[in-house]
Residue frames relative to the residue before (quaternion, step in Angstrom):
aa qw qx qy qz dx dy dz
X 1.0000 0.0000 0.0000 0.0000 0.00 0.00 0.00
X 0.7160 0.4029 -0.3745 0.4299 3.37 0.67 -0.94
X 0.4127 0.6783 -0.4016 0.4563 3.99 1.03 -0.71
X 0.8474 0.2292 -0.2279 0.4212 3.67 0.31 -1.31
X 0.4093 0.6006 -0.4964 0.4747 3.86 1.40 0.14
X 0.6192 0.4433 -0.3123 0.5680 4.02 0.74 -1.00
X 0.6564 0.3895 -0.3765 0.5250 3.68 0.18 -0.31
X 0.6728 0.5104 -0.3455 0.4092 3.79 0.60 -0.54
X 0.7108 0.4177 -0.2265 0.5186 3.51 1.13 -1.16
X 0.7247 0.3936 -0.3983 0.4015 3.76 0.64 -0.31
X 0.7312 0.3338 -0.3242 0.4988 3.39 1.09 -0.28
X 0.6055 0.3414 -0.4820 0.5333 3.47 0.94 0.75
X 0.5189 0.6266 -0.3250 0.4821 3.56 1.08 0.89
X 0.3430 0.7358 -0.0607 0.5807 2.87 1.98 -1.05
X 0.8446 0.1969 -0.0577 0.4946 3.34 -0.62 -1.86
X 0.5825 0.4318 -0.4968 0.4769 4.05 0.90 -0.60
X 0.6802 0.4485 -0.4280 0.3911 3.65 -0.01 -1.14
X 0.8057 0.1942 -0.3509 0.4360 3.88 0.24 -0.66
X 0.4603 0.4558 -0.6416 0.4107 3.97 0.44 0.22
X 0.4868 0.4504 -0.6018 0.4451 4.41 0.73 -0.23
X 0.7153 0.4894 -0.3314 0.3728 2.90 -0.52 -2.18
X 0.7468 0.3401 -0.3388 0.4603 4.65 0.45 -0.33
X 0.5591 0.5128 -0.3836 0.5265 3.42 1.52 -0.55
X 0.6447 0.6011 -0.3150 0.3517 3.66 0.98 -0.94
X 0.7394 0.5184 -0.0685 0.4241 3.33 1.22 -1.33
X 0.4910 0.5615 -0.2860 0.6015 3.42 1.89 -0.41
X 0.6622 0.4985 -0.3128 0.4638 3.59 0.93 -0.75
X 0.6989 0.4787 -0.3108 0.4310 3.34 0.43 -1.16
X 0.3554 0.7398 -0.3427 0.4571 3.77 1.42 -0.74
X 0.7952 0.2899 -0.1323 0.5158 3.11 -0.52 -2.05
X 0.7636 0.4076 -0.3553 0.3527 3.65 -0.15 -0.88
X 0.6128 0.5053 -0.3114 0.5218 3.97 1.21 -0.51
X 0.4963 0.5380 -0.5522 0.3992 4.01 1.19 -0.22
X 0.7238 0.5206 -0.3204 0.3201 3.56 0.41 -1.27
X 0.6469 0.4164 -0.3064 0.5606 3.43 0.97 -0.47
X 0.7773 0.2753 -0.2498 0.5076 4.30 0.13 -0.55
X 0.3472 -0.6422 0.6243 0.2781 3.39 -0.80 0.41
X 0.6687 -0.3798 0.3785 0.5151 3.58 -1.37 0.36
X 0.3879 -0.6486 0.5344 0.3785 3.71 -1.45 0.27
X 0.5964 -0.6249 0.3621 0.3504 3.95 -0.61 0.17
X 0.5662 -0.6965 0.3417 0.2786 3.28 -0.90 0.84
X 0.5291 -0.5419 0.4912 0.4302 3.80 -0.52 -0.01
X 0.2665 -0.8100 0.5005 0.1496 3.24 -0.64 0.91
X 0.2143 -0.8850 0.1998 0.3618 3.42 -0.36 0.48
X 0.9442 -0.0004 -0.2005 0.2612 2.97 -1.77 -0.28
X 0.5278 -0.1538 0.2929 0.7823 3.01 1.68 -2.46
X 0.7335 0.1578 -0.4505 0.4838 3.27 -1.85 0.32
X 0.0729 -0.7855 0.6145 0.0081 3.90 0.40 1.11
X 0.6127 -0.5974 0.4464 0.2617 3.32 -2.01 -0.58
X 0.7121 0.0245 -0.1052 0.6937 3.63 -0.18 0.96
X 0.7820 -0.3488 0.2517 0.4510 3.59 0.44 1.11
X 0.4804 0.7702 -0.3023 0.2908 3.93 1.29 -0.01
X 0.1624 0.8448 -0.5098 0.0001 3.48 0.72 0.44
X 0.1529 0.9039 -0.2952 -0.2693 3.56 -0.62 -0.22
X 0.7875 -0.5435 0.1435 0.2526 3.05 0.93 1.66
X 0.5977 -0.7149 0.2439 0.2688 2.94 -1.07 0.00
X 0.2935 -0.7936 0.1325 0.5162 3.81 1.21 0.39
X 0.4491 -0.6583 0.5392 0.2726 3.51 -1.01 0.92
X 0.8229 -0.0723 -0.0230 0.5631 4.06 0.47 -0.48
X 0.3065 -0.7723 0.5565 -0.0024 3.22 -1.19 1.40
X 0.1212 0.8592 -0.4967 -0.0178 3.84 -0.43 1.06
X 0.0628 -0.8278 0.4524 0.3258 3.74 -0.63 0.36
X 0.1269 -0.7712 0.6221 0.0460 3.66 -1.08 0.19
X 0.2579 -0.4008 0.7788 0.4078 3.47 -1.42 -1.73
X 0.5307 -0.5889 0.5982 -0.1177 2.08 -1.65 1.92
X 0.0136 0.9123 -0.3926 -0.1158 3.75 0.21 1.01
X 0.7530 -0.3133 0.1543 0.5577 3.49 0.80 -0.16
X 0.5059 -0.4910 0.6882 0.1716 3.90 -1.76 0.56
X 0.3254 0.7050 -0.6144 0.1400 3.94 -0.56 0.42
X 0.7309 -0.3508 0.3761 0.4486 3.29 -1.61 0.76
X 0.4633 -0.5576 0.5830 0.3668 4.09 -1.48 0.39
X 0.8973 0.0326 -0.0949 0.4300 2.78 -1.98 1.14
X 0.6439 0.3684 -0.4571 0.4906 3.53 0.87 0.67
X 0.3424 -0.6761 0.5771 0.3043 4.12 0.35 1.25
X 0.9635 0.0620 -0.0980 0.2412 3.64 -0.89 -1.33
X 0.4353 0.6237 -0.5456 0.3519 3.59 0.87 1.31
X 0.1937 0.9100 -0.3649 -0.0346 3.12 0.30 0.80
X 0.5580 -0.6696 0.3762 0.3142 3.21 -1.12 0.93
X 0.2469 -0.7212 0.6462 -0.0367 3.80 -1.11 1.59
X 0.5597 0.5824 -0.4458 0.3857 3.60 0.75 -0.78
X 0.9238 0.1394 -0.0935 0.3441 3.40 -1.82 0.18
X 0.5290 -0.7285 0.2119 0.3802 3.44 1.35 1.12
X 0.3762 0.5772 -0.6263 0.3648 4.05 0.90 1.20
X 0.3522 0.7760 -0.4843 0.1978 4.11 0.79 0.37
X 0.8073 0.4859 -0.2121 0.2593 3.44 0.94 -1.60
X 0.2760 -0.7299 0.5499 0.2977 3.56 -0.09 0.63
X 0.2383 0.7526 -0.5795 0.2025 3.61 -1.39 1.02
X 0.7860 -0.3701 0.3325 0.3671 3.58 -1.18 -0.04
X 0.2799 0.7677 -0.5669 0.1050 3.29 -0.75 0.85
X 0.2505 -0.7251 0.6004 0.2258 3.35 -1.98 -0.70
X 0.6701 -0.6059 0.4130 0.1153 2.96 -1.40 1.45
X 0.4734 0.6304 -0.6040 0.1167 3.87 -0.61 -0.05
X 0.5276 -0.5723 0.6277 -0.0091 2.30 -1.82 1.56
X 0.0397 -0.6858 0.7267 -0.0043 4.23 -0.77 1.05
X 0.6876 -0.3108 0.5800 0.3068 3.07 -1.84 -0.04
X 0.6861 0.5602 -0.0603 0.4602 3.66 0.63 -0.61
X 0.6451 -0.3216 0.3070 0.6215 3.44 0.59 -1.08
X 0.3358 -0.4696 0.6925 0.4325 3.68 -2.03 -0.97
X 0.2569 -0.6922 0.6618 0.1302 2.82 -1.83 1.18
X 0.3583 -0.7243 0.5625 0.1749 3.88 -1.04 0.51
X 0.0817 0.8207 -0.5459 -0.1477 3.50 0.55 0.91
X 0.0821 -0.7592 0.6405 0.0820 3.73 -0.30 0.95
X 0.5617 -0.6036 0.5467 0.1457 3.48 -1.30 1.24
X 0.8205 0.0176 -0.1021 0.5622 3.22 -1.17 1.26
X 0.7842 0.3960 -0.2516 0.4060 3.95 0.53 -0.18
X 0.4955 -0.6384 0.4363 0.3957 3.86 -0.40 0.28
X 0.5618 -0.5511 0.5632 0.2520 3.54 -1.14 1.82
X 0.1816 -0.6771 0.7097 -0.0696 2.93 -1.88 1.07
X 0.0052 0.7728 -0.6325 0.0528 3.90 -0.19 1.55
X 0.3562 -0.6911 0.6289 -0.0015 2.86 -1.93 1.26
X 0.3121 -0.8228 0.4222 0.2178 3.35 -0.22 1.29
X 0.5100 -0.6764 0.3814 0.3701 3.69 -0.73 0.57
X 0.8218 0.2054 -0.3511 0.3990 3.22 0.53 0.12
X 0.1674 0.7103 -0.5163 0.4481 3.18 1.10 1.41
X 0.6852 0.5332 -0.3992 0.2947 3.25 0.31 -1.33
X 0.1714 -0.7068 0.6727 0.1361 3.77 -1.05 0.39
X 0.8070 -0.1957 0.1051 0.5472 3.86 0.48 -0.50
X 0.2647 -0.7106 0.6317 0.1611 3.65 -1.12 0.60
X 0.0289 0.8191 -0.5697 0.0606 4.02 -0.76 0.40
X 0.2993 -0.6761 0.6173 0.2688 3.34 -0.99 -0.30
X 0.0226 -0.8282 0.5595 -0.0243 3.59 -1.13 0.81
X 0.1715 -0.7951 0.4960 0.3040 3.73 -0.50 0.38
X 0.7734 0.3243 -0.3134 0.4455 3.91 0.36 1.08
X 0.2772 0.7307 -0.6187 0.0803 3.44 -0.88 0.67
X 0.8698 0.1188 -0.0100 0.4787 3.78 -1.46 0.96
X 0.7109 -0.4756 0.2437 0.4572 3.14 0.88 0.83
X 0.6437 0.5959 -0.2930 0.3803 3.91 1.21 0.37
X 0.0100 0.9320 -0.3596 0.0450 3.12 0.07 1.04
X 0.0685 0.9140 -0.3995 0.0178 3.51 -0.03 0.81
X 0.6694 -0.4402 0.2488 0.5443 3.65 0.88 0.45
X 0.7779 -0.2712 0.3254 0.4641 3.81 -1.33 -0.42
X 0.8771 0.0589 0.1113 0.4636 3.33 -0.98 0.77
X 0.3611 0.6261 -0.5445 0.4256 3.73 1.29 0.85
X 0.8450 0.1685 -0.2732 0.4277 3.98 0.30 0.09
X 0.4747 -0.6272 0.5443 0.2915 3.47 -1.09 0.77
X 0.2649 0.7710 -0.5780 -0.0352 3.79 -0.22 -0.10
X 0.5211 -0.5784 0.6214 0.0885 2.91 -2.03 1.58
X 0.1365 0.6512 -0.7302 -0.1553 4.02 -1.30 0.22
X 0.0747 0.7316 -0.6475 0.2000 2.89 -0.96 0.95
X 0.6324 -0.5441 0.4949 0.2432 3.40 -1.87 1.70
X 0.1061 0.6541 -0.7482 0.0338 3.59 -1.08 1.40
X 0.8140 -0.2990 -0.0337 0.4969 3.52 -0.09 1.55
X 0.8304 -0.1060 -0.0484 0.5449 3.74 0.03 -0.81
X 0.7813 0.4018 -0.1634 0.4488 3.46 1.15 -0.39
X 0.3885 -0.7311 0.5053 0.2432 3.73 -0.61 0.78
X 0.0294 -0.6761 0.7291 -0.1021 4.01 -0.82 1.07
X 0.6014 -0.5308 0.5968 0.0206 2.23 -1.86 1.41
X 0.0064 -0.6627 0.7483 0.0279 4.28 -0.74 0.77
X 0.0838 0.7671 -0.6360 -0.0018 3.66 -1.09 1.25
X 0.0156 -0.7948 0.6064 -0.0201 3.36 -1.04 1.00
X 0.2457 -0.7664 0.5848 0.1011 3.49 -1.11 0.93
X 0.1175 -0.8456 0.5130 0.0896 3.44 -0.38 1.86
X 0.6709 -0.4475 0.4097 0.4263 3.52 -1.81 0.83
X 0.8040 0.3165 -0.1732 0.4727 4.23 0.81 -0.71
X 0.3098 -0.7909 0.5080 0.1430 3.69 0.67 1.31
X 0.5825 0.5840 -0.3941 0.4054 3.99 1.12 -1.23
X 0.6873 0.5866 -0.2748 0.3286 3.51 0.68 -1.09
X 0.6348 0.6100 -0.3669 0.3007 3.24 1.12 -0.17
X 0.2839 0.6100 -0.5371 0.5087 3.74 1.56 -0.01
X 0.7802 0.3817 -0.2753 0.4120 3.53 -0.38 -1.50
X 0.6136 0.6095 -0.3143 0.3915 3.34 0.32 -0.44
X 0.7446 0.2980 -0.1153 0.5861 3.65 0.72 -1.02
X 0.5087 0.5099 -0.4208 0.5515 3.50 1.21 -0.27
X 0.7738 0.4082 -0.2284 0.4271 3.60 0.34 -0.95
X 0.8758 0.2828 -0.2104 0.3297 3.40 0.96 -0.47
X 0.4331 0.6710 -0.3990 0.4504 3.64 2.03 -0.56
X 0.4945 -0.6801 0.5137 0.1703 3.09 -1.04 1.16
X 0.6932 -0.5532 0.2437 0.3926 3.67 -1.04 0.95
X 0.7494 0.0646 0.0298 0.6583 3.52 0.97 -1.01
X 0.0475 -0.8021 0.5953 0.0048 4.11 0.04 1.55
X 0.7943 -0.2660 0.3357 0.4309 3.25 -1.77 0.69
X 0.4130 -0.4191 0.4899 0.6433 3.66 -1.13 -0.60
X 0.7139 -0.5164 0.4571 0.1217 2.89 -2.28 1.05
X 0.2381 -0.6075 0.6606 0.3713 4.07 -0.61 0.99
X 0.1367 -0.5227 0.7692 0.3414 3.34 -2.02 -0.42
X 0.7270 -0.4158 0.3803 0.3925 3.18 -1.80 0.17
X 0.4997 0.5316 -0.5035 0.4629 3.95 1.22 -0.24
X 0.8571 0.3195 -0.3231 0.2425 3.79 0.14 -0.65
X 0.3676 0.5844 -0.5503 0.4695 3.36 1.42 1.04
X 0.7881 0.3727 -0.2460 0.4237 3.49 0.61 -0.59
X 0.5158 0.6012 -0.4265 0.4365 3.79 0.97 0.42
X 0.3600 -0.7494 0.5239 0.1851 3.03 -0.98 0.88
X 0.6120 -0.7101 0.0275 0.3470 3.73 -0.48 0.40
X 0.3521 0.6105 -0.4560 0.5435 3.46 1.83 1.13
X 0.6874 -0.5183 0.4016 0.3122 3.40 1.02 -0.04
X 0.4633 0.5663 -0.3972 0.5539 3.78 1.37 -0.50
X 0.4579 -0.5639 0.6610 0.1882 3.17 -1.77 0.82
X 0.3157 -0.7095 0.6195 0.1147 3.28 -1.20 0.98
């Protein structure tokens, strides 16, 4: 008897600690709508909207999609308007923008002239993967500039990538030090 009382409290410990950690994550949600505007829809293929076509894709990568977070700020990430869940996806690059097709989760397109600066980084949202393990995109989502990171199955590809997508003259450039600083400047 007493064996199944300990089995009662840890799995009703368990279910309290993650019904927070879902209460927690609903909050951050609602309170991150008022600050991001919805993200834009994928436009489609051809005969687009307001002149939006986006083409056919010129390079196709897959990875995991790791998270949307505030720029140059690695572990605020952005939960609102369902870009939160990290998972499986693919990269493609259009004439137009990059779409994030993220499995089982609504696609998430980056308009080409959004982009502000492509880079590599080795951390985002709590993902860490050595030097130069994530491609990340910053790029203008209405008033505020966010950070799209994705970690692709073909690390080489990322040269071509930022060659193909860093705008001619970007913002100043993050380095991979200012994902990991904390906001006094101290490496974390």
């Amino acid at each position: 008897m007493e064996r199944f009382m300990m089995t009662l409290v840890v799995v009703g410990f368990f279910l309290l600690c993650a019904g927070a950690m879902w209460v927690g994550w609903r909050r951050r949600a609602a309170a991150q709508r008022a600050r991001y505007a919805p993200f834009p829809p994928v436009p489609p293929a051809d005969d687009g909207v307001d002149g939006v076509a986006l083409g056919e894709p010129i390079a196709t990568m897959t990875g995991i999609y790791v998270a949307t977070t505030a720029a140059g700020r690695w572990q605020d990430r952005i939960v609102a308007h369902g870009v939160g869940w990290r998972g499986p996806a693919t990269l493609r690059r259009h004439p137009a923008g990059v779409v994030v097709n993220r499995g089982g989760a609504r696609d998430l397109f980056i308009a080409a002239d959004a982009i502000r600066d492509v880079t590599t980084a080795r951390g985002m949202a709590g993902k860490v993967m050595g030097t130069d393990g994530l491609l990340v995109i910053t790029w203008q989502h209405g008033d505020t500039e966010v950070d799209t990171g994705f970690r692709g199955d073909d690390r080489g590809a990322y040269a071509d990538w930022i060659a193909a997508l860093r705008p001619a003259h970007p913002a100043e450039l993050a380095t991979d030090d200012a994902y990991l600083t904390n906001d006094k400047g101290e490496n974390q």
